[in-house]
DSSP file (Angstrom, degrees, kcal/mol; ACC not computed):
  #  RESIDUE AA STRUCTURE BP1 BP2  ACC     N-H-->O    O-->H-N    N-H-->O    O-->H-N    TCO  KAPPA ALPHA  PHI   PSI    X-CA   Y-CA   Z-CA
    1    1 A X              0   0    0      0, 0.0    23,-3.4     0, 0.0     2,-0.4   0.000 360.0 360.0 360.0 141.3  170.6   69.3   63.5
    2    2 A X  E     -a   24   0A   0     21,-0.2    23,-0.1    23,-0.0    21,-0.0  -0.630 360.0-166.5-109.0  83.9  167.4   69.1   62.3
    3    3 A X  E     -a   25   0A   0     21,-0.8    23,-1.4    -2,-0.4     2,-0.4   0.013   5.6-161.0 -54.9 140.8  164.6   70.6   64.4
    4    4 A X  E     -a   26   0A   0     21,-0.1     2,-0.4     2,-0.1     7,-0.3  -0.997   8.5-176.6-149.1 117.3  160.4   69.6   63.5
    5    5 A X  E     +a   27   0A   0     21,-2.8    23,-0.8    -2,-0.4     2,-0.2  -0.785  19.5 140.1-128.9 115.0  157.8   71.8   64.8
    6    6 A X  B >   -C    9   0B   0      3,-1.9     3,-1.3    -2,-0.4    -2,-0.1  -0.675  68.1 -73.8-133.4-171.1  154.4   70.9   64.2
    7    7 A X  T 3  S+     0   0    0      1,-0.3    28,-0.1    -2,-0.2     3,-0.1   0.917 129.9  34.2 -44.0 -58.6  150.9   70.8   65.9
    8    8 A X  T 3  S+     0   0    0      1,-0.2     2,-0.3    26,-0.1    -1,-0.3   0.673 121.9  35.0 -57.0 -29.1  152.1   67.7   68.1
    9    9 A X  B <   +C    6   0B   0     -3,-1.3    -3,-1.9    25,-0.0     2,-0.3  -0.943  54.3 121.7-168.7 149.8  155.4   68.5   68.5
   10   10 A X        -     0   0    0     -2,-0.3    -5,-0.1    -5,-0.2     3,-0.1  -0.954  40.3 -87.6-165.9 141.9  158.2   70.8   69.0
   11   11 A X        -     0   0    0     -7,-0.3     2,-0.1    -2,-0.3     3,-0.0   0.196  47.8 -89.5  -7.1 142.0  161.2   72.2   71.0
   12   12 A X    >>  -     0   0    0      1,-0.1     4,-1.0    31,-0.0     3,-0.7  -0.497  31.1-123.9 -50.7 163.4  161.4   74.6   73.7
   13   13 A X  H 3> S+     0   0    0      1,-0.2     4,-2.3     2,-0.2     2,-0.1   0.864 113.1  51.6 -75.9 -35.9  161.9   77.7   72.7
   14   14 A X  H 34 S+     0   0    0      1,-0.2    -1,-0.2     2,-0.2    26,-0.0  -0.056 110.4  47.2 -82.6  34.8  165.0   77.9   74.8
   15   15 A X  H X> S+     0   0    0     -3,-0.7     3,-1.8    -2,-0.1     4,-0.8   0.307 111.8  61.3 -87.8 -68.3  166.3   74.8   73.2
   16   16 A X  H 3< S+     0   0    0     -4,-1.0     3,-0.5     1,-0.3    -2,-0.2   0.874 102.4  51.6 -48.2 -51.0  164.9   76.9   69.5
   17   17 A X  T 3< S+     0   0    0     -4,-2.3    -1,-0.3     1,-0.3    -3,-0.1   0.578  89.3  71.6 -89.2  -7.0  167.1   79.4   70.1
   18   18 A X  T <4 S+     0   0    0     -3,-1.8    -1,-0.3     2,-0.0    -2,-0.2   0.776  75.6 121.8 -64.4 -26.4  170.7   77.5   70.7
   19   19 A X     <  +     0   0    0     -4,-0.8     2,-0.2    -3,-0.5     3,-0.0  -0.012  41.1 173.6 -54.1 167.0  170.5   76.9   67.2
   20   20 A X    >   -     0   0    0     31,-0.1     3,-0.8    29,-0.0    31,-0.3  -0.666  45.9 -45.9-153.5 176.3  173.4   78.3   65.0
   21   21 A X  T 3  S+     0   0    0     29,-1.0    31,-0.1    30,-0.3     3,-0.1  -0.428 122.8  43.9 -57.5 136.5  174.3   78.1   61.4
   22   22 A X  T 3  S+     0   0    0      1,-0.5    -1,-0.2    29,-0.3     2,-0.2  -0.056  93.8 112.1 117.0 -31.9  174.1   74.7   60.0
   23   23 A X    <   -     0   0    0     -3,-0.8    30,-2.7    24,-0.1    -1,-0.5  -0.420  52.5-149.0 -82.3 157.5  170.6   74.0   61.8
   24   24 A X  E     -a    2   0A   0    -23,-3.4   -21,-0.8    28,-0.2     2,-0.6  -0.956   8.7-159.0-128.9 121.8  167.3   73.7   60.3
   25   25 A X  E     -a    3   0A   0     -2,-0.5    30,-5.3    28,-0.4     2,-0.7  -0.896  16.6-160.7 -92.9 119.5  163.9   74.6   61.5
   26   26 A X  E     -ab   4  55A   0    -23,-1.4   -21,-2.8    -2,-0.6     2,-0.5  -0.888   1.6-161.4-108.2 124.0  161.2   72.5   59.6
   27   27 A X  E     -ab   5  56A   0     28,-2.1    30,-5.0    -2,-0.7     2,-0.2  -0.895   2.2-161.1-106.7 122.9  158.1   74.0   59.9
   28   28 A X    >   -     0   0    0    -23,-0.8     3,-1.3    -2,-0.5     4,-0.4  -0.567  37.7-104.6 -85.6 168.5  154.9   71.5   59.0
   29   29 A X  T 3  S+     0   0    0      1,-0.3    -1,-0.1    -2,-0.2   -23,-0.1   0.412 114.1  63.1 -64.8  -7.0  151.5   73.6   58.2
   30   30 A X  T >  S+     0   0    0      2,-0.1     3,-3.7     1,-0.1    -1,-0.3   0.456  77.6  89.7 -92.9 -14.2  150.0   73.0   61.2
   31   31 A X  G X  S+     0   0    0     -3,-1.3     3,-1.6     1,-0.3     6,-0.3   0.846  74.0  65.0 -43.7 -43.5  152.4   74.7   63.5
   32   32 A X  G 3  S+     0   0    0     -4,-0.4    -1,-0.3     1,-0.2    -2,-0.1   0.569  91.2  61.6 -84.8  14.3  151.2   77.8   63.6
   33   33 A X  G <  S+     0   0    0     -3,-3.7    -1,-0.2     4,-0.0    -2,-0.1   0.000  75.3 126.8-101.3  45.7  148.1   76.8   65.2
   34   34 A X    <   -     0   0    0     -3,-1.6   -27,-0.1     1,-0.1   -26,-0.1   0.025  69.7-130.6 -74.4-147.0  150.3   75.6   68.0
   35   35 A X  S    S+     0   0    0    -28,-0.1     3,-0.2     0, 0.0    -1,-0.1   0.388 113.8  44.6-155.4 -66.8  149.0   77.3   71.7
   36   36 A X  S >> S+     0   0    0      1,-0.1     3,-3.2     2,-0.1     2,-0.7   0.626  75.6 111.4 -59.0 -25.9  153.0   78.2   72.0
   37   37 A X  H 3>  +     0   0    0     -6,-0.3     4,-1.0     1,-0.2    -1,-0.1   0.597  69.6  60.8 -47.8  -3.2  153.4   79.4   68.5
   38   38 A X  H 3> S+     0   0    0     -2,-0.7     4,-0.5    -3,-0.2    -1,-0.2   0.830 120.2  33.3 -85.8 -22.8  153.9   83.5   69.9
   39   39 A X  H <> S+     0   0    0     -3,-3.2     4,-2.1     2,-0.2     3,-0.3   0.916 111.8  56.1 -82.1 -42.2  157.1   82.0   71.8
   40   40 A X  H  X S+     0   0    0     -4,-0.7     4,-0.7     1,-0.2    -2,-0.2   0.574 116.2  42.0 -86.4 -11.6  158.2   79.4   69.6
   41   41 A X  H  < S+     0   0    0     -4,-1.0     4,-0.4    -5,-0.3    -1,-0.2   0.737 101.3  62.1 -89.7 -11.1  158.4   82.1   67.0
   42   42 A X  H >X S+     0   0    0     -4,-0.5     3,-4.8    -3,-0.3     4,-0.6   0.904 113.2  40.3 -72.8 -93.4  159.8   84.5   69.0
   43   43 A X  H 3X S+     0   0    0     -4,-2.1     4,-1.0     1,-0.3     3,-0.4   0.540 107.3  63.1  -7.4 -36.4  163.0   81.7   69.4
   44   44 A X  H 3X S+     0   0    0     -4,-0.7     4,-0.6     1,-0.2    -1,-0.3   0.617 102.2  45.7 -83.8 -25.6  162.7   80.9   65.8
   45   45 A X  H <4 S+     0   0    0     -3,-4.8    -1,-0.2    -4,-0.4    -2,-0.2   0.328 112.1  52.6-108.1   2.4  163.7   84.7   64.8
   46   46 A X  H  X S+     0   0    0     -4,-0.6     4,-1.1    -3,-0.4    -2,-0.2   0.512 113.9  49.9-119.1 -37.0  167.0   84.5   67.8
   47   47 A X  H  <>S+     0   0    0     -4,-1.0     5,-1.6     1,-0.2    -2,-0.2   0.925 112.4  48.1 -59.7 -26.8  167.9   80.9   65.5
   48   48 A X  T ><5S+     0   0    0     -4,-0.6     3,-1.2     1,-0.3    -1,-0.2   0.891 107.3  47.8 -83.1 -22.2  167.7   82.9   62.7
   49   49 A X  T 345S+     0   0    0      1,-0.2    -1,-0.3    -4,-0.2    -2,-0.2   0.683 109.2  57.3 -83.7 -17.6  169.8   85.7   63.7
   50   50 A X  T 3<5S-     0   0    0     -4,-1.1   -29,-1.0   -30,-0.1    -1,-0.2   0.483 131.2 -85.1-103.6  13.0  172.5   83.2   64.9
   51   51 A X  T < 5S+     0   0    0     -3,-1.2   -30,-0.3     1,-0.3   -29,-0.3  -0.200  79.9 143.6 124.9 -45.3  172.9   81.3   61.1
   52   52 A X      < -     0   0    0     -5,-1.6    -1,-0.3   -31,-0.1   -28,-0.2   0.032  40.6-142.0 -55.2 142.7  169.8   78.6   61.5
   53   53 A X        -     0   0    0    -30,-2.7   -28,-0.4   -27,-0.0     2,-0.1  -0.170  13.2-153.0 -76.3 174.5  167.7   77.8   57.9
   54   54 A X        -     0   0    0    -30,-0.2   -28,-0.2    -2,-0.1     2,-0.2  -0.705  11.8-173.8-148.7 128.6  164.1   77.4   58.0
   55   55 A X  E     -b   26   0A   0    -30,-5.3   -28,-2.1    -2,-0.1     2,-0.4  -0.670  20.4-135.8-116.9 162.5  162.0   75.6   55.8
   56   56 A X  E     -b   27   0A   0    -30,-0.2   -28,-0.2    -2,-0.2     3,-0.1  -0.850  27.7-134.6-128.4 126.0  158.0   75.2   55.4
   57   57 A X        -     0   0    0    -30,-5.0    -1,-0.2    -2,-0.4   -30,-0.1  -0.319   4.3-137.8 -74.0-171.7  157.0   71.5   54.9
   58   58 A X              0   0    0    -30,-0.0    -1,-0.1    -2,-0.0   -30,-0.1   0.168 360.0 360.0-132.0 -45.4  154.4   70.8   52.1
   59   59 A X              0   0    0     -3,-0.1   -31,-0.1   -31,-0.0    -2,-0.1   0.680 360.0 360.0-167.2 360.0  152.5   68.4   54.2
């Protein structure tokens, strides 16, 4: 599965963090000025420890 978190829109975090290997967090450039971003990153680093990719969009 492939996950999209940008200004507008994004997961829960506790949603973010079922991720496993095989999943992808796509991060667009505006994400980190989310409101949530201290959470949604917090989640992002419990996907990564369980196998999930993350990629940085271009635009």
């Amino acid at each position: 599965m492939t996950v999209l978190i940008s200004h507008d829109r994004a997961p829960s975090p506790g949603d973010l963090r079922q991720l496993a290997r095989g999943d992808v967090v796509e991060l667009a450039p505006s994400a980190p000025g989310r409101h949530d971003w201290p959470s949604l990153l917090s989640a992002i680093t419990t996907a990564v420890a369980r196998g999930a990719d993350v990629v940085w969009r271009r635009s």
